[in-house]
N, C-alpha and C positions, 0 to 999 in steps of 0.2 A: 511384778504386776504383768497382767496377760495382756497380748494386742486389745482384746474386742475388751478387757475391762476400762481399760486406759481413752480408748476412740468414746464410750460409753459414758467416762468422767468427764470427757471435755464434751461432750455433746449436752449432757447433762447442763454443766458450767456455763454453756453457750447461752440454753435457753433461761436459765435462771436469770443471768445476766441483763438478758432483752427483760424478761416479765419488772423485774426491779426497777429496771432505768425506764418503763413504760410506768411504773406508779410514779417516779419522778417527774414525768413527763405530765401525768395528769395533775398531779401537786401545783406542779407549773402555770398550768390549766384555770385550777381553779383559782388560785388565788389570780391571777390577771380579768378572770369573768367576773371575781367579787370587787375588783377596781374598775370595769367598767371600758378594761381596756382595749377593746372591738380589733382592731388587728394583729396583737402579739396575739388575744386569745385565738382567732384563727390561724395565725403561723404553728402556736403550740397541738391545734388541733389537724391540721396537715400536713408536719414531720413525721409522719411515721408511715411505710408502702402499703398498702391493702390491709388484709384481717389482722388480729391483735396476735399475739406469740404465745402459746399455749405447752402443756406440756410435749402432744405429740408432734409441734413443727419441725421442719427439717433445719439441717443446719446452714443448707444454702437459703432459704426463707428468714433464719436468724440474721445471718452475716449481711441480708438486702438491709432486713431491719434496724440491723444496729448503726449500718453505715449510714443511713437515712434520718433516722433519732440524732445521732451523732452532729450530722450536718446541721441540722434544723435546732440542737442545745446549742449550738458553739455559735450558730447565726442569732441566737438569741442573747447569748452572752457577750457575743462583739457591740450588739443592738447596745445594750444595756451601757457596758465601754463607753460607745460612741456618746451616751445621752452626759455620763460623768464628765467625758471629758469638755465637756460644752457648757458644763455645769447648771443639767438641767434638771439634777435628782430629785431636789427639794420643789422641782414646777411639773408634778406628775400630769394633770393638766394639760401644759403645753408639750409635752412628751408624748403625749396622746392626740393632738391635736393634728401637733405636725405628722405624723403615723396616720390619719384619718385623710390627713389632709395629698399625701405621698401615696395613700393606698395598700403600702405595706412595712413592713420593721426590714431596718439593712440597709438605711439611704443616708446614712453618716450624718446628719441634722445640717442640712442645708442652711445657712445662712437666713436666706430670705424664707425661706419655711421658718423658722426659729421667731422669727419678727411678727409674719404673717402669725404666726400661730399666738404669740403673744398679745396681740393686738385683738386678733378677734377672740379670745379667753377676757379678754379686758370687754370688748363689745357685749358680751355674752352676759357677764356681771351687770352690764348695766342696762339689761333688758328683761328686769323676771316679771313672771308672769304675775297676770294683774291677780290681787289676793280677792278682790270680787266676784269673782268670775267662778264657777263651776268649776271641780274638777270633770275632765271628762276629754273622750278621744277628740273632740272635734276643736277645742280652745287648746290644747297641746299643739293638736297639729298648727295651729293659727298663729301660737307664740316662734315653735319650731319656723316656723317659713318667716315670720318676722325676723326671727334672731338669723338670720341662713338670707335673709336681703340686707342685713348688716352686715353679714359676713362679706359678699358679694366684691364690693367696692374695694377691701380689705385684700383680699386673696387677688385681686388684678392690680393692687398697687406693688403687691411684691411681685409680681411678677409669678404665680403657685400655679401648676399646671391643673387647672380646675374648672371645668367649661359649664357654665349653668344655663346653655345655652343644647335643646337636643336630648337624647336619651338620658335617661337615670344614669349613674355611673356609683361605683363602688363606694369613693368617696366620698359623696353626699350620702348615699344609704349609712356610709359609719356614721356621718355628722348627725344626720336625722334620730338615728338611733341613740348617741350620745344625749342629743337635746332631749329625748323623748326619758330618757334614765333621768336623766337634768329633772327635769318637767317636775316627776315623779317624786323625783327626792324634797322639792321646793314647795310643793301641794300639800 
């Protein structure tokens, strides 16, 4: 085999590499946006550096990528670890909550997050919306900030870094968003 055919096959290998573990990575994607999961899906959709990997990228452009994809699956797959070993598998739910609640996947399930998170998953259930009532954006929103002032009391008894006091912050916007899927699925 020739130098330049050989530099050619692993250049080749490189990017094919990236493109495959990039449909991996949207697989990932999707199925966490069809559960609803507002922060893994955004960690899955911010592991990866700049433009997508194409045939004509370089191989210094692959090598950022892949080392980036890479970091970003395996912090996903620790995430996941973490949530087994806490044995939160079968409480997708509260795995989610505590994530909304933390603002991102990679916090090993905090104890009093785990609690907080369960507690207001339980507040949640016992607050749907009134089946009288119109569907519609303005009675969503009204249930949403009802169930989020039960929340409230909840997340300051554990002690949850979460101030609803001051600007919007991340983790309300997941919460809100969560309730408003909620809302939607219950209507």
């Amino acid at each position: 085999m020739y130098l330049d055919v050989a530099v050619k096959t692993i250049e080749m290998n490189i990017r094919s590499l990236c493109m495959m573990l990039d449909v991996v990575r949207k697989e990932q994607l999707n199925k966490v946006a069809a559960d609803d999961w507002l922060p893994m899906q955004d960690h899955f959709a911010e592991c990866v550096p700049g433009l997508p990997i194409h045939e004509g990228s370089s191989v210094k452009s692959c090598l950022e990528y892949l080392k980036t994809l890479y970091k970003g699956l395996k912090d996903a797959l620790e995430h996941y670890k973490s949530a087994n070993e806490k044995d939160l598998i079968l409480e997708p739910d509260v795995i989610q909550i505590v994530d909304m609640l933390w603002g991102y996947i990679g916090h090993g399930f905090p104890d009093n997050y785990v609690a907080c998170a369960r507690e207001c998953y339980e507040a949640y259930k016992k607050l749907p919306p009134d089946p009288t009532e119109e569907k519609n954006d303005e009675n969503q929103l009204k249930w949403a900030r009802q169930v989020m002032t039960a929340f409230e009391p909840i997340i300051k008894k554990h002690d949850v870094n979460l101030d609803f006091e001051g600007e919007w912050t991340l983790n309300e916007g997941y919460l809100m968003e969560w309730l408003r899927r909620k809302y939607d699925e219950m209507k």
